[in-house]
N, C-alpha and C positions, 0 to 999 in steps of 0.2 A: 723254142727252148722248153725243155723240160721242167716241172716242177718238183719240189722236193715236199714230202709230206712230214707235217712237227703237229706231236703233241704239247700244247701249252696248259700249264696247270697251272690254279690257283689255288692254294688249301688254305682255307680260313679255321679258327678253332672249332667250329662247328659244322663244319658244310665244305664240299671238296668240289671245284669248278674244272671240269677238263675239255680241251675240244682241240678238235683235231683241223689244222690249215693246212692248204697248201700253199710255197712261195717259190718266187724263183729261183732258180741254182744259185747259190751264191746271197743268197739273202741273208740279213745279218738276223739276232737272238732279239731285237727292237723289234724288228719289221713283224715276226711271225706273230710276237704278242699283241703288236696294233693291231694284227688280219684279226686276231681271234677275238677281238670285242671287247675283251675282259679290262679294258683300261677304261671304259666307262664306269662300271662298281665305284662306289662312292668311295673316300678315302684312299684312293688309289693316286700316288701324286708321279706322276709320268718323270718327273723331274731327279727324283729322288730312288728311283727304282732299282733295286736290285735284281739280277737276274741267275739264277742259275742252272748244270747241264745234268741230269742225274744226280742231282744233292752235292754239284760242287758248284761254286760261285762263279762267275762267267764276266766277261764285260759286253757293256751292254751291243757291240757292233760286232761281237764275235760269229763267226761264219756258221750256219747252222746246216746240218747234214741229212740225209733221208732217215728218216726212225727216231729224231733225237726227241728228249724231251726235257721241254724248255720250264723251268719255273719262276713264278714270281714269288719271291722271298720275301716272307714278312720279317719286319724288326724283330729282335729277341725283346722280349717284356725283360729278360733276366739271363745278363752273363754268366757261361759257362763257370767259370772260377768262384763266382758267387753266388752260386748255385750249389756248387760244393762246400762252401764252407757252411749255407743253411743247414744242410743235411748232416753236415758234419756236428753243428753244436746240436739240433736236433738228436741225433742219436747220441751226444754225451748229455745230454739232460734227460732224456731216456733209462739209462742204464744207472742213473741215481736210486 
């Protein structure tokens, strides 16, 4: 049986973790980031993990294909929506 090659990436705010597994056909988006090691890193809670395929969200048994690239998704510190309204009273307290 042939394998299929994935990149898995980790990007922390500071430091970017990539490496490249091979799995077997059919392997799910779990399996390729257990090959790559990167569930050792501390703070990394296997449990709670989200995963995604090119910057969309994935679940985590989802079927992985030759060339894809798998991420592990950190938590947002700060909601989109609240995010915007920072910047929003920020720029009207600006313009005072």
């Amino acid at each position: 049986m042939a394998g299929v090659r994935v990149e898995v990436v980790l990007a922390l705010a500071c430091e970017q973790h990539v490496r490249l597994v091979e799995v077997e056909e059919g392997a799910c988006a779990l399996a390729a980031v257990e090959a790559s090691g990167l569930l050792a890193r501390p703070g990394l809670d296997p449990a709670s993990l989200r995963l995604g395929r090119f910057g969309r969200e994935i679940a985590r048994d989802a079927r992985v294909s030759d060339g894809d690239r798998i991420e592990i998704l950190r938590p947002l510190v700060i909601g989109p929506m609240e995010a915007r309204r920072l910047r929003a009273r920020k720029g009207a307290r600006s313009r005072r």
